[in-house]
C-alpha positions in Angstrom: -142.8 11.7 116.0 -139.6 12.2 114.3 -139.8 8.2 113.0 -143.3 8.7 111.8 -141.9 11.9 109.9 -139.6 10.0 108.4 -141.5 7.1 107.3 -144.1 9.3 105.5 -140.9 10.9 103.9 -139.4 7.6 102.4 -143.0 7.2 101.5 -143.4 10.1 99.4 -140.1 9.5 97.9 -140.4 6.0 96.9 -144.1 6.8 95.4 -142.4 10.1 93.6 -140.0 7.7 91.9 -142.2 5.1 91.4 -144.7 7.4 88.9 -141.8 8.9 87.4 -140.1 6.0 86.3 -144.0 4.6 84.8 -143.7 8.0 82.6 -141.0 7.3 80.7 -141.8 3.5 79.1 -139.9 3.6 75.5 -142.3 4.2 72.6 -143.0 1.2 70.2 -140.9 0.0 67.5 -141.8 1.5 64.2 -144.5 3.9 65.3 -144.0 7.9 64.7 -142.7 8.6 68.0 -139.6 5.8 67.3 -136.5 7.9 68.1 -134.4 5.5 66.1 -136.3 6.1 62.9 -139.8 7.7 62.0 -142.2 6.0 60.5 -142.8 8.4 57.6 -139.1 8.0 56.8 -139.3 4.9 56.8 -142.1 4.7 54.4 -140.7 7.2 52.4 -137.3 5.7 51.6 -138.3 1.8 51.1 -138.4 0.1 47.9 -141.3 -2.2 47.0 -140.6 -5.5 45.4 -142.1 -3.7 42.1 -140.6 -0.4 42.3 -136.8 -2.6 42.1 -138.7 -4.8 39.2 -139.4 -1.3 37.7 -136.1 -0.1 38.4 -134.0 -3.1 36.9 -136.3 -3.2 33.7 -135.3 0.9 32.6 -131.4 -0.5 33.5 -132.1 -3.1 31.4 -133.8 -1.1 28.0 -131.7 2.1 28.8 -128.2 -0.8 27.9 -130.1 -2.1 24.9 -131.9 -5.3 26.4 -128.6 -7.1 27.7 -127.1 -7.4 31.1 -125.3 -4.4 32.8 -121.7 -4.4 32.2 -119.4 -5.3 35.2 -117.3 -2.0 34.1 -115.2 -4.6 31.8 -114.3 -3.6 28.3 -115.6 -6.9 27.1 -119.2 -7.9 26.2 -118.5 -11.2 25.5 -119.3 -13.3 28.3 -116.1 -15.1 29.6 -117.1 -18.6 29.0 -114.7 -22.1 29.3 -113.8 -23.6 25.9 -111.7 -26.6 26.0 -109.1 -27.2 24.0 -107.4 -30.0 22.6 -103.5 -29.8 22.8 -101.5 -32.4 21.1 -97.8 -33.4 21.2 -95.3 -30.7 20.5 -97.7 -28.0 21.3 -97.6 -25.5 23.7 -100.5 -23.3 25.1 -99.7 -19.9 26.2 -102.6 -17.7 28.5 -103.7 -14.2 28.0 -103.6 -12.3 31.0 -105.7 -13.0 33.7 -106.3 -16.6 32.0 -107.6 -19.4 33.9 -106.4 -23.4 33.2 -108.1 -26.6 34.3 -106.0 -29.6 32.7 -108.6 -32.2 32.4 -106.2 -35.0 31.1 -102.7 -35.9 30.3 -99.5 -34.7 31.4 -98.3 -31.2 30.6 -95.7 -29.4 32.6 -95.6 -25.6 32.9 -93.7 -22.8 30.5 -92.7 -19.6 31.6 -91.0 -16.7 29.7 -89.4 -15.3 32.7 -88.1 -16.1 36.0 -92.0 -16.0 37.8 -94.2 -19.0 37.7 -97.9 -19.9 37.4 -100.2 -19.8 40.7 -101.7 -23.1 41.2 -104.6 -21.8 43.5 -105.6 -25.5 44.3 -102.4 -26.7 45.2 -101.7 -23.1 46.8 -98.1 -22.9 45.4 -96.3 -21.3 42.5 -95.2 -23.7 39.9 -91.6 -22.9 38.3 -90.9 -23.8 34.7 -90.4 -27.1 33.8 -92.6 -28.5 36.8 -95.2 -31.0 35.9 -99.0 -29.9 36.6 -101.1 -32.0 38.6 -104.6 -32.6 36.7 -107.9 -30.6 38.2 -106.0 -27.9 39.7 -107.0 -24.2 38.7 -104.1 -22.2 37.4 -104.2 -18.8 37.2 -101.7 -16.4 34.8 -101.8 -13.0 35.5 -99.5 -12.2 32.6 -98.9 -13.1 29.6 -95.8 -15.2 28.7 -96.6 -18.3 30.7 -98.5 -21.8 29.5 -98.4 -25.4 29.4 -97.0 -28.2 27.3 -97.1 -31.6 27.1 -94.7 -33.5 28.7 -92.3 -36.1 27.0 -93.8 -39.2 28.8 -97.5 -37.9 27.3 -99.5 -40.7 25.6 -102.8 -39.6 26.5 -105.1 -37.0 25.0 -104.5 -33.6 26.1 -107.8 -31.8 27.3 -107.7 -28.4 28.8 -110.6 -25.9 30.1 -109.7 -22.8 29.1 -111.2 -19.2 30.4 -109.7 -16.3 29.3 -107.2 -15.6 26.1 -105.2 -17.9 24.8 -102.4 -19.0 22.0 -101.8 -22.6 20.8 -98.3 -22.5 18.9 -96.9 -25.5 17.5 -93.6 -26.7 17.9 -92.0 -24.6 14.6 -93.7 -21.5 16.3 -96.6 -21.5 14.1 -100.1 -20.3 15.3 -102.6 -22.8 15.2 -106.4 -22.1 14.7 -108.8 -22.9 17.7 
């Protein structure tokens, strides 16, 4: 009797757990009873495709029709000029200046005792060394450029973003 009693027992149990377990199934993604996030909030704080077309066209006529400024003091965009440096010249950068030499063979000038990030080569060239053509060189301050080299036959062609100064050899400005 006492077996029987406890077989109907481990019955009761198992069948206890069984329909509690059933009970408790998680609730479907997305619906109201989604304990993650409710639907309504979720409908609530979405932006349609045409509410951000609506929203970037009032940022667009409340700064006069042109693009949003990147918090820069410039509206000009910061496009690449390239410049044409000849013999005896020397082409300083602005800060923050970026440098492509496109042809011929220009060594770098320095004002002080820092020197010019090459970010291709991934060095800093000292004054005096000779630049290697297609490598991007940045100059975070002023007082550093490039000049041709004294075995230079070849055109000089630089891209140029950012300020600049071409001086001639007599320290005159030259006009771009």
């Amino acid at each position: 009797m006492n077996r029987i009693r406890k077989m109907i027992m481990l019955l009761v149990i198992g069948l206890v757990a069984l329909f509690s377990t059933a009970q408790a199934e998680a609730p479907s993604p997305g619906s109201a009873t989604d304990p993650v996030i409710t639907k309504s909030y979720f409908d609530q704080n979405t932006l349609s495709e045409a509410k951000v077309k609506e929203l970037v066209a009032a940022a667009l006529a409340a700064n006069g029709g042109s693009q949003p400024s990147a918090g820069g003091t410039s509206t000009v965009p910061a496009g690449i000029k390239v410049v044409q440096l000849q013999n005896g010249q020397t082409l300083y950068a602005g800060a923050g200046a970026e440098f492509i030499v496109r042809s011929g063979k220009v060594a770098a000038v320095s004002s002080d005792d820092n020197g010019i990030p090459d970010v291709t080569g991934g060095k800093d060239l000292a004054a005096g060394t000779e630049i290697a053509l297609n490598h991007l060189l940045i100059f975070p301050t002023e007082g550093r450029g490039i000049k041709p080299t004294a075995k230079n036959t070849a055109d000089i062609y630089v891209m140029v973003r950012g300020s600049y100064l071409v001086l001639n050899a007599d320290g005159s400005k030259t006009t771009p």
